[in-house]
C-alpha positions as a printed Julia matrix, in Angstrom:
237×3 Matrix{Float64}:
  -3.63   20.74   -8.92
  -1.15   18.42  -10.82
   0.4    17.56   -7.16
  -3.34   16.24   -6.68
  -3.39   14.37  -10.28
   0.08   12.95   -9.72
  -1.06   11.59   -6.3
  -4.06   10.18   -7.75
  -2.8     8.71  -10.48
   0.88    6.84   -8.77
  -1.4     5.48   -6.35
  -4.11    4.17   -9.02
  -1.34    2.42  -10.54
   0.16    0.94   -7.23
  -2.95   -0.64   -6.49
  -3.68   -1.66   -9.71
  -0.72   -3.59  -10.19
  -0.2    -4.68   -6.75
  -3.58   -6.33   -5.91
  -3.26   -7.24   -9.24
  -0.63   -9.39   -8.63
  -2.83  -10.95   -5.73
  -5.78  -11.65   -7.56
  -3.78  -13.33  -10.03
  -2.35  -15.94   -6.9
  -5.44  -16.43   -5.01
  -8.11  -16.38   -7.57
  -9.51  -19.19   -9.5
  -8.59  -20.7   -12.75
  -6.03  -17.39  -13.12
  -2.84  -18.38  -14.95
  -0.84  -16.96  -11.78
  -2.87  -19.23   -9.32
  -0.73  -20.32   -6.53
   2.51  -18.58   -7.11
   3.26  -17.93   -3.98
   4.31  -15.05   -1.3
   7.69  -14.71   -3.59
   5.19  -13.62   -6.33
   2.88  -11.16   -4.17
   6.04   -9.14   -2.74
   7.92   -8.67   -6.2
   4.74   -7.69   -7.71
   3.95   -5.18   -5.02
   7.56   -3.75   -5.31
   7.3    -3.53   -9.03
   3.87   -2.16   -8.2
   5.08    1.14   -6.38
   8.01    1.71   -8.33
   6.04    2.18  -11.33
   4.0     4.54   -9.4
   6.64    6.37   -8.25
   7.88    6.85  -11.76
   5.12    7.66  -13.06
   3.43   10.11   -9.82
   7.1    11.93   -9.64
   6.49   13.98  -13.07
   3.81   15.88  -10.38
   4.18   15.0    -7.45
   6.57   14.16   -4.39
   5.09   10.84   -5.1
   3.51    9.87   -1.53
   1.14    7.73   -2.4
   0.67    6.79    1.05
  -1.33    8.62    3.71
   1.48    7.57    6.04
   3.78    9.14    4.66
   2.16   11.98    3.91
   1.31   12.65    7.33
   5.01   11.4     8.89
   6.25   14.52    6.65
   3.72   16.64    7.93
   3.73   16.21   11.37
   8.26   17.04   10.6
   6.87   19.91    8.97
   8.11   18.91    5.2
   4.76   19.75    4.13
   1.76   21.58    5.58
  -1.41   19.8     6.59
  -3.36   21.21    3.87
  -1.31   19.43    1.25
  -0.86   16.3     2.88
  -4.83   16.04    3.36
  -4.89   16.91   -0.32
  -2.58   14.21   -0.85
  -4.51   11.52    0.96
  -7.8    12.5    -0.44
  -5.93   12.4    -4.24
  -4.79    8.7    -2.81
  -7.94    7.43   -1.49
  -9.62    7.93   -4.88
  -6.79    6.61   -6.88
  -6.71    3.12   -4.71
 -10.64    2.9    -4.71
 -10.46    3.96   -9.03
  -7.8     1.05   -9.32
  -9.67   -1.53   -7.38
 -12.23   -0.98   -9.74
  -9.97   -1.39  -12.45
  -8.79   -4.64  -10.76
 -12.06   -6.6   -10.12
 -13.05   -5.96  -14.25
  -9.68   -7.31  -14.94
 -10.34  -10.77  -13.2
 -14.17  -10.49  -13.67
 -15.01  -14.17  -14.63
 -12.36  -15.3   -11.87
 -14.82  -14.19   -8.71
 -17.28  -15.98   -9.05
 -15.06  -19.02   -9.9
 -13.64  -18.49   -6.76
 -15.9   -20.09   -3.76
 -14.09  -18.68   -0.31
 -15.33  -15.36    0.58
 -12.09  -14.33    2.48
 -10.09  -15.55   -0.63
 -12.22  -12.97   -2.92
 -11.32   -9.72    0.3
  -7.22  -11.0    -0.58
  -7.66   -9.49   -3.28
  -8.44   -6.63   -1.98
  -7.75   -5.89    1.5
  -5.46   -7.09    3.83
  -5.95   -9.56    6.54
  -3.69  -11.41    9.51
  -2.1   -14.72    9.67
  -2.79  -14.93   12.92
  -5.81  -12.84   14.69
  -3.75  -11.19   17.3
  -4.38   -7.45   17.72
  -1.32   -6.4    19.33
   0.87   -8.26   17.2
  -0.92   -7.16   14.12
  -0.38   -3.85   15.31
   2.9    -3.35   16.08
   2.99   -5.71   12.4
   1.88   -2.6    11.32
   3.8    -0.04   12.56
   6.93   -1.46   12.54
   6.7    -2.03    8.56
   5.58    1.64    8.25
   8.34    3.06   10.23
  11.19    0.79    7.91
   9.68    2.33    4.97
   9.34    5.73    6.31
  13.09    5.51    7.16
  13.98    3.97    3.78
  12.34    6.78    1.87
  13.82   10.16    4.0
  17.1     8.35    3.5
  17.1     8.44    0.14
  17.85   12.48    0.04
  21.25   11.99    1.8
  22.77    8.97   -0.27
  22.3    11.31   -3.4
  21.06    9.03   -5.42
  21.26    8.9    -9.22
  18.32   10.81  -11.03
  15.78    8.12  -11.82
  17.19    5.62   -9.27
  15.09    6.32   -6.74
  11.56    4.58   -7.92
  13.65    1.52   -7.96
  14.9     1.83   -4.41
  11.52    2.68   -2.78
   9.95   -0.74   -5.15
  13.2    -2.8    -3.0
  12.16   -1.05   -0.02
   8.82   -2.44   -0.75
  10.01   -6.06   -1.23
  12.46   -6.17    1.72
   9.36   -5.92    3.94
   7.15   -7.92    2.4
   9.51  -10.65    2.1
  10.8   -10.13    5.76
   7.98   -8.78    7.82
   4.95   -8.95    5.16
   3.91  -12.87    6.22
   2.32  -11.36    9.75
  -0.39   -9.19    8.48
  -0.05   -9.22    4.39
   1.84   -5.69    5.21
  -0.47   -2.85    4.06
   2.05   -0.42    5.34
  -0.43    1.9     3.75
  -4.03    3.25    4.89
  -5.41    4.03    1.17
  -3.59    0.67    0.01
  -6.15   -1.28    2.05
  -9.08    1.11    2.83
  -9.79    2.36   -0.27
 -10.35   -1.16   -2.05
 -11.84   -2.51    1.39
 -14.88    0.3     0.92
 -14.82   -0.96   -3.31
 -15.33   -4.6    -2.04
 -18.19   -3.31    0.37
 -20.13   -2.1    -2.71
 -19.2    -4.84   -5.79
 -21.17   -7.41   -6.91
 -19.87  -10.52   -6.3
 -21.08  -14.14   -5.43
 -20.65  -15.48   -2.58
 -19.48  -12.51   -1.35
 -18.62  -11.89    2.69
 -18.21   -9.12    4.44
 -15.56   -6.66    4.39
 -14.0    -7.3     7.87
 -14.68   -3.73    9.66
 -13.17   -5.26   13.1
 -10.01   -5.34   11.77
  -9.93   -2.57    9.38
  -9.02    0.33   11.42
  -5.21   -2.1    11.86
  -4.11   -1.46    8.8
  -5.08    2.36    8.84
  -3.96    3.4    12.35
  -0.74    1.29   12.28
   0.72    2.63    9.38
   0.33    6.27   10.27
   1.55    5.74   13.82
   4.34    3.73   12.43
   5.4     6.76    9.46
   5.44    9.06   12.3
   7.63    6.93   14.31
   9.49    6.09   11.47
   9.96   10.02   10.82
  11.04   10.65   14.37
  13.48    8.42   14.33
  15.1     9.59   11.2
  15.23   12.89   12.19
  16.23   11.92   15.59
  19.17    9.4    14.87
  19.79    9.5    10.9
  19.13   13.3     9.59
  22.2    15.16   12.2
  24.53   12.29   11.01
C-alpha cells in the first residue's frame, strides 16, 4: 500500500510542478510568460527530482508507466506491481493537473488559442510527422531508461540520485525535447490530456485523440528498448 501512495504522490508532484512550469510560459498575463524552452526543461527536471525525493521514502519511485513496465518485462518487478504502479501514477498526474489548472485559473480564459491552453497540459509535435514523432518518442524513453538502471552500478551517494534522474530529465529535453515536447512518459501526458477533456474552460478545443496514443505507445516501447539494451550492452560490463 505505501508503494501505491508513494507512486501516487511523486508523480502528483512531477506533474504539478512540471506543467506548472508550462502554464506559467505559455499562458496569459502569467509572470513567467514567454520564458522560453530553457525554462520548460529546468522546470521539468526540477519537477521529477522533487518527486523522486519525495516518492523514494515508499516507493522505487517510477513514476512513469514506462519504466515501470521496462523493469517488468526484465523481470525487476512482477506485473502485478508495475500495473499497481501505473494505476497509483495515472491518478497522481490526473490529481495534479487538477491542482495545476486552479493554480492559473484566471490565466485560461485570458488565454485565446485553444492549442496554447492543451500546452499546458498535454504534449504536442513541432512538426506533425508520425514516424518522426514516434521514434521522438522512443528514443527519449530508451535514454532515460538507460540513465536510470545505470545509476545502481556508479554507486551513487545516498540522496544523489533524485538529482541525477532531474539532469537526466533536462539533458533530453534540452537535446531531443524540441521534436515532440518529450513526454517520455504515458501518465505525464494522458492523465492531464483526459483532465483537459473534462475542465471548463473558454474557448476550449479538443484534446487531440489522433495523436494521443504517440506519447503513450512510444514511451513504453522506448523503456523496453531502453531496458534491453542496458541489460544487453551495459549490465555484464
Amino acid at each position: 500500500m505505501m508503494d501505491f501512495v508513494g507512486e501516487l504522490l511523486g508523480t502528483f508532484i512531477l506533474v504539478l510542478l512540471g506543467n506548472g512550469v508550462v502554464a506559467g510560459n505559455v499562458l496569459k498575463g502569467t509572470k513567467g510568460e514567454n520564458t522560453g524552452w530553457i525554462m520548460i526543461t529546468l522546470g521539468w527536471g526540477l519537477a521529477v527530482t522533487l518527486g523522486v525525493l519525495v516518492s523514494g521514502f515508499y516507493s522505487p519511485a517510477h513514476l512513469n508507466p514506462a519504466v515501470s513496465i521496462a523493469f517488468a518485462v526484465l523481470g525487476q518487478v512482477s506485473w502485478g506491481t508495475a500495473f499497481m504502479y501505473i494505476i497509483a501514477q495515472m491518478i497522481g498526474a490526473m490529481l495534479a493537473q487538477v491542482v495545476v489548472w486552479l493554480q492559473y485559473l484566471p490565466h485560461w480564459d485570458m488565454t485565446p488559442d485553444p492549442e496554447t491552453k492543451l500546452a499546458a497540459f498535454s504534449t504536442a509535435p513541432a512538426v506533425r510527422d508520425t514516424t518522426s514523432n514516434f521514434i521522438g518518442e522512443v528514443v527519449g524513453t530508451a535514454v532515460l531508461v538507460i540513465g536510470v538502471m545505470a545509476m545502481g552500478p556508479n554507486n551513487l551517494s545516498s540522496g544523489f540520485g533524485p538529482f541525477v534522474v532531474g539532469a537526466i530529465v533536462a539533458s533530453i529535453g534540452l537535446s531531443l525535447g524540441g521534436t515532440t515536447g518529450y513526454a517520455i512518459n504515458p501518465a505525464r501526458d494522458l492523465g492531464p490530456r483526459i483532465v483537459y477533456q473534462f475542465l471548463p474552460m473558454k474557448n476550449k478545443g479538443n484534446a487531440d485523440w489522433g495523436y494521443s496514443w504517440i506519447p503513450v505507445l512510444g514511451p513504453i516501447v522506448g523503456g523496453i528498448v531502453g531496458g534491453l539494451i542496458y541489460n544487453l550492452v551495459l549490465a555484464g560490463i
